[in-house]
N, C-alpha and C positions, 0 to 999 in steps of 0.2 A: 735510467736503464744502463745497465753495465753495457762500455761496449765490447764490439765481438775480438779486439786483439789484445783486451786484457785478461783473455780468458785461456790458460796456459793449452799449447798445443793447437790453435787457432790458426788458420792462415789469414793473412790479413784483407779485413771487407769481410769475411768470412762470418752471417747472419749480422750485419749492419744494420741498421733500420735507416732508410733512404724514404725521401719524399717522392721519390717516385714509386715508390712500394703504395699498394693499394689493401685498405682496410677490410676485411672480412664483410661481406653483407650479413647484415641483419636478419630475424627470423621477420619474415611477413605480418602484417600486422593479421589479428585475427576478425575474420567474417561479425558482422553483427549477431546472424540467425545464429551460427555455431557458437560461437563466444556467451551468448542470453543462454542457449540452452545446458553449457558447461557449468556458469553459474547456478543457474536455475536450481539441476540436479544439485552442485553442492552446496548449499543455499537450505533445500527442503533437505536434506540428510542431517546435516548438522542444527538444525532448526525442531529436528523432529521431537525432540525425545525432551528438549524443553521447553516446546512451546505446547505440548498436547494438555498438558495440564492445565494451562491457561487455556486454554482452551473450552475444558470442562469450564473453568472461571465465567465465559463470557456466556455460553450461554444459557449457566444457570442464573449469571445476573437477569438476563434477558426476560426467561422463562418468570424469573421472579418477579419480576416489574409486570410482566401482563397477568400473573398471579394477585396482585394487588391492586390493581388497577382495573381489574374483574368485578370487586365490587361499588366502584364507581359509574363504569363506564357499559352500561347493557348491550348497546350495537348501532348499527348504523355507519355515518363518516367518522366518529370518533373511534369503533372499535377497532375500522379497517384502518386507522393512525394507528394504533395503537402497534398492531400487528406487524405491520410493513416496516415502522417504524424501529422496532425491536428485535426485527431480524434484521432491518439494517447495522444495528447498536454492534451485531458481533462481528460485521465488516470493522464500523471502527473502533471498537476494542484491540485487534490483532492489526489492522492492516494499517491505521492511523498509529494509535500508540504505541503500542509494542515497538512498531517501527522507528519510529520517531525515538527511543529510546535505545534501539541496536546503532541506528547511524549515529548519535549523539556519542556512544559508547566507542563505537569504532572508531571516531574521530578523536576523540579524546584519547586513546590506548594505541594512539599510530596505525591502528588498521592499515587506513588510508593509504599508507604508503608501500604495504603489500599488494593492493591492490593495482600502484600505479606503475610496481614493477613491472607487471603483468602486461602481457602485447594484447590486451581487452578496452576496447573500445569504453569510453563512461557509459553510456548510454545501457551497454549491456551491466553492467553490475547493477547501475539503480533498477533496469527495468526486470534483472533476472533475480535482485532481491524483494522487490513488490511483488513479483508474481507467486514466488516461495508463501510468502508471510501469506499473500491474499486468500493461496490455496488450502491454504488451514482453515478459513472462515466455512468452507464448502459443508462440511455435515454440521454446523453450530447454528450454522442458519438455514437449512433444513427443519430440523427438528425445530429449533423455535418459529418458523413458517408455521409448519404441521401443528404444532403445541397449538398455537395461540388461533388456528380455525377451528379446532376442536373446545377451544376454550368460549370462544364468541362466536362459533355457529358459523363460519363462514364458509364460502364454499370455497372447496380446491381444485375446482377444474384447469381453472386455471395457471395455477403457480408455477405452470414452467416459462412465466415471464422470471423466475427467477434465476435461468439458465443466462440472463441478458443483463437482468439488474446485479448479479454477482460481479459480473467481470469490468464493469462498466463501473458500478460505484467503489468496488477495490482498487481499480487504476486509480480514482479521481484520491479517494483517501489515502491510498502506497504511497502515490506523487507527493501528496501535503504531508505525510507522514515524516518522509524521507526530504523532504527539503528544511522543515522543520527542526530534523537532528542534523542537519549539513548544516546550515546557517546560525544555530543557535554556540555563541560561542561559548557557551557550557556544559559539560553532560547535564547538570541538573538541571539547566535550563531548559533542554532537549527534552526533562523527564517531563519537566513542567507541563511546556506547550503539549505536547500527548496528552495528558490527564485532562489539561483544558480542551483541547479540542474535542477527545471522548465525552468529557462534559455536556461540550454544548450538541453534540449529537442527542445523547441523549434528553435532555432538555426541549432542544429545537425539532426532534424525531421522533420523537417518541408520544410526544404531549402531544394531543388533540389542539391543533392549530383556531378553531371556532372559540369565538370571544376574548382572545388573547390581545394584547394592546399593539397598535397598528406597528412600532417597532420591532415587534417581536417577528411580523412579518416578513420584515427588511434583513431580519438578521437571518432567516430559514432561507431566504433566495442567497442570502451570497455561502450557504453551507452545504457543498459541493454533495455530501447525502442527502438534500432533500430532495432532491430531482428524484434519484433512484425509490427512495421513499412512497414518493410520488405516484410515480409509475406501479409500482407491486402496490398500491392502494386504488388506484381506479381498478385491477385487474380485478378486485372483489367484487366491481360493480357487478348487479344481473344484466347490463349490457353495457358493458366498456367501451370507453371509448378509446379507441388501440388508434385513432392520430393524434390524441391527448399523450397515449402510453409511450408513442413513438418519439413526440418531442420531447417529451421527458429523457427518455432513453436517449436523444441525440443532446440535449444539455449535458446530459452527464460523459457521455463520451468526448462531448469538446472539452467540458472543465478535466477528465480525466488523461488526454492528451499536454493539455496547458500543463498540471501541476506535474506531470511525469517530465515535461521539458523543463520545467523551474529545475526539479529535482537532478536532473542530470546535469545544469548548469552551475547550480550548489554542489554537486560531487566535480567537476572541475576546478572551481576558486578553492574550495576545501583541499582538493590533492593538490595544488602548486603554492600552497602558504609552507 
């Protein structure tokens, strides 16, 4: 810093900088609820207009898979797998991979470190970019609900258990999504894990769980969409049983709290490397 009696016509001491001079305060840091909901909006804005089309992607996969799967599979436990299953597949289509491949991206491309300029809490970016991506799943997995009760005869009285299995199995798949492209020290690795993880959803979700080998078991309990899965398949029953639908629905809320804290913890170690 130049100082102030080198600076012609100055009196001297004249803007000095002294240790007993005190530093400007800082802007406040920003609120959680405000900060999630600034992301949020710009998050779904910029999200919009390239993710709609993947969009259409996931759930004509979806539609397709119970298309084909129609002439296998006539009704019963397997047709309601079939169903639940494949409207959960557009949750992790968008909210698992997709994701898993913007934070992989963003890391890789510096994002990160626009983000950590920012007086926003971590918590809010992972939790207001999960909820962006999640909210696109909302009509894909409508229509593939509705599709595939029309398809296998099921009833729809019920399906606004999917008011509960949306938000609840999107948290648990954002979280995994987004720690997945935070920890993977590669973009392509980041694309990887997404394709795999959408994989085994589909695989472990979608397929009718009856006669499958006892591992295959092992591996649906620890895949954070079978719970939700789960739950929107008993609501087919002609009498549910909704403390079945409920623990289901609190499994997923606790694994969907879990991977949204991984996920925030992975956007910290990621922004201070």
């Amino acid at each position: 810093m130049v100082p102030a009696q080198a600076v012609a016509g100055a009196s001297p001491g004249a803007g000095a900088w002294s240790e007993d001079d005190e530093a400007a305060p800082l802007a406040p840091r920003a609120r959680l609820l405000p900060a999630l909901g600034a992301v949020y909006r710009a998050q779904l804005s910029r999200a919009r207009v390239a993710r709609i089309p993947l969009l259409f992607v996931a759930t004509f996969q979806s539609v397709g898979i119970m298309v084909l799967l129609r002439g296998v599979v006539d009704g019963g436990a397997p047709a309601r797998s079939v169903v639940s299953g494949s409207a959960v597949l557009v949750v992790a289509f968008v909210a698992l991979n997709l994701l898993a491949q913007y934070f992989g991206q963003l890391r890789a491309g510096g994002g990160l470190d626009h983000y950590a300029t920012l007086p926003v809490p971590p918590a809010a970016v992972v939790l207001g970019a999960a909820a962006a991506y999640a909210s696109f799943t909302v009509p894909g997995t409508v229509v593939t609900a509705v599709t595939g009760c029309v398809l296998f005869q099921l009833p729809m009285a019920n399906l606004w258990v999917l008011a509960a299995v949306l938000p609840l199995a999107g948290a648990a798949l954002s979280g995994l999504g987004a720690a997945l492209g935070l920890l993977a020290p590669r973009q392509e690795l980041a694309t990887l894990c997404g394709q795999l993880g959408m994989s085994a959803a589909l695989l472990l979700g979608v397929l009718p769980p009856d006669g499958m080998p006892a591992v295959i078991g092992w591996a649906r309990d620890l895949l954070p969409s079978t719970y939700g899965v789960e739950a929107l398949a008993r609501s087919f029953d002609p009498h549910p049983d909704w403390v079945a639908v409920g623990a289901d629905l609190g499994v997923c809320a606790a694994v969907g709290v879990l991977s949204l804290a991984v996920a925030t913890w992975a956007y910290r170690r990621a922004a201070t490397r």
